[in-house]
N, C-alpha and C positions, 0 to 999 in steps of 0.2 A: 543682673546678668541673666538669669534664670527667665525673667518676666521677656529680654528681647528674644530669646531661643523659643517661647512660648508663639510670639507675634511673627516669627521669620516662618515657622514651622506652619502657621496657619494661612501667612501669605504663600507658601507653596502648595499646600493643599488647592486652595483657593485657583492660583492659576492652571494646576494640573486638573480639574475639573469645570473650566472653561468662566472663571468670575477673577482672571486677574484684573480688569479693569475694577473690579467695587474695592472702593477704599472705606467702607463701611468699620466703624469701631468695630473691635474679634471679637466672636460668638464662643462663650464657651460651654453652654446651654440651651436644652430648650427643643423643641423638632426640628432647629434647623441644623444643628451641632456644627457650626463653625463654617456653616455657608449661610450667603443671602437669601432675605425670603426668597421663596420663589414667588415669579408673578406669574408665570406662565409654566403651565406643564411641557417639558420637550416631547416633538412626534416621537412615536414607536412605529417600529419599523415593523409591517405587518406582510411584508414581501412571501416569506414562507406561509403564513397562511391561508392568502389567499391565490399560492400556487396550488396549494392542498384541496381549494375549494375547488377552484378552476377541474384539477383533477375527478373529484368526487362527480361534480357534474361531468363532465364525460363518461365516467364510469356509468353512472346511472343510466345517461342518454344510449352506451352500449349494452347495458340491460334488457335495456327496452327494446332496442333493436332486433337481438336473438332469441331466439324462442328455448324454452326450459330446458329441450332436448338437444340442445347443442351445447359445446363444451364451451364454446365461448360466453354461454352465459353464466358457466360458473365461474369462469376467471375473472368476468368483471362482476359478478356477485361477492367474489372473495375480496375485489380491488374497493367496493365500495364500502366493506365492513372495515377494509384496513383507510381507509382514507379518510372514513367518518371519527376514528378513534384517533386520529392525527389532529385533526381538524379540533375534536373536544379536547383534546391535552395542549395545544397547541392554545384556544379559547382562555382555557385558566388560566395560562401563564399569563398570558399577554395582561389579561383583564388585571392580574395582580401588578403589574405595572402601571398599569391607569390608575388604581388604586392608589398607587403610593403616597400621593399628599393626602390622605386623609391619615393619617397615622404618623406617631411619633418617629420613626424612622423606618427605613425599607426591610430593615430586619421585621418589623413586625407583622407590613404587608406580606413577608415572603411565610410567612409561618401559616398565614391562613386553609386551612383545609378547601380541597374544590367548591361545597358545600356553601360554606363561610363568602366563598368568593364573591360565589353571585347575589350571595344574598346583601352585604354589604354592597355591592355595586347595583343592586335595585334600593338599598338604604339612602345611598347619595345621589338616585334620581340616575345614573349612566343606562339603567335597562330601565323597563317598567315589572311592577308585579307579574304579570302575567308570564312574560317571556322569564323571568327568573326561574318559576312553577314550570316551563317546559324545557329548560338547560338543566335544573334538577331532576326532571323525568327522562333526558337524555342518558346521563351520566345514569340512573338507576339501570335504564336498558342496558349499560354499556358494563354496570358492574354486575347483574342480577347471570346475566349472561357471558361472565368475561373467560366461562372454563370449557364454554358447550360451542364450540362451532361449526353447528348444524346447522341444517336450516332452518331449525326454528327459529335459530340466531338472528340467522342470517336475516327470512322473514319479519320478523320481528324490529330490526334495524332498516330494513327497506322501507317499510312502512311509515318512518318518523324521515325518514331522508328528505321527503319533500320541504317539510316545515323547517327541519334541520338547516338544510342550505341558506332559509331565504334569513334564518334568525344568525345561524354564523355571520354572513354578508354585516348584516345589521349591526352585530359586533363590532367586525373589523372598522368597521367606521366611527364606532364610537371610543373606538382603542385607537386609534388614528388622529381623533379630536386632540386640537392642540390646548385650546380652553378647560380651566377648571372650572367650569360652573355647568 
């Protein structure tokens, strides 16, 4: 009796997480813990951050626009420090959800430090070297600086926005890929 309570409970998991069609023998072990392989990673939905992006670039493009001595350039100066630091917290979550099939379950992806993130997601080939070493230099501008919002701050984070943008973008796409490999 115990052993059908066991197999009812794991075919409802099963259809409440979108695999009532697999009639695969029950998993009660293993990374996949009582789901089917996966073959396929599902998309992640990257709507928010690349509303965020959208955003930073216009802030920027309004940067540029105004000249230092106008106050409109400090409101999109302040807009692009807060939209860059959306856009980097916004990067590691997501990226921690690409990640997910590489690890025994999502708990262990979700434990990973910012840090950890990219660097495992340049491990399995999702970034390369290089842009890892420049999402860890973003993230140090962003923590080195996270108490001073001067403008040396500010500076200092203008300066990285250009590369910034075009390696977010880059992201979002690779966060998006529906393919594990």
């Amino acid at each position: 009796m115990h052993t059908i309570a066991i197999v009812a409970a794991q075919r409802h998991r099963r259809a409440s997480w979108g695999y009532a069609d697999w009639n695969g023998p029950p998993l009660r072990c293993g990374p996949n813990r009582g789901r089917p392989p996966r073959l396929s990673m599902m998309s992640i939905d990257t709507a928010f951050l690349r509303r965020c992006l959208d955003a930073l670039e216009r802030a920027l493009e309004g940067l540029r626009r105004h000249g230092s001595d106008d106050v409109l350039h400090e409101v999109f100066r302040a807009a692009c420090v807060k939209e860059s630091e959306l856009v980097l917290e916004q990067s590691g979550k997501l990226l921690k959800k690409r990640l997910r099939p590489w690890f025994a379950s999502n708990r262990q992806a979700d434990r990973l430090a910012f840090r950890d993130v990219f660097r495992h997601a340049a491990k399995h080939g999702l970034i390369d070297a290089e842009a890892c070493e420049r999402w860890l230099r973003y993230r140090d501008n962003r923590n080195d600086t996270a108490l001073d919002y001067g403008t040396g701050f500010a500076e200092a984070t203008l300066k990285l926005l250009p590369g910034f943008l075009t390696d977010a973008r880059a992201l979002a796409d690779v966060v998006e890929a529906a393919d594990d490999g």
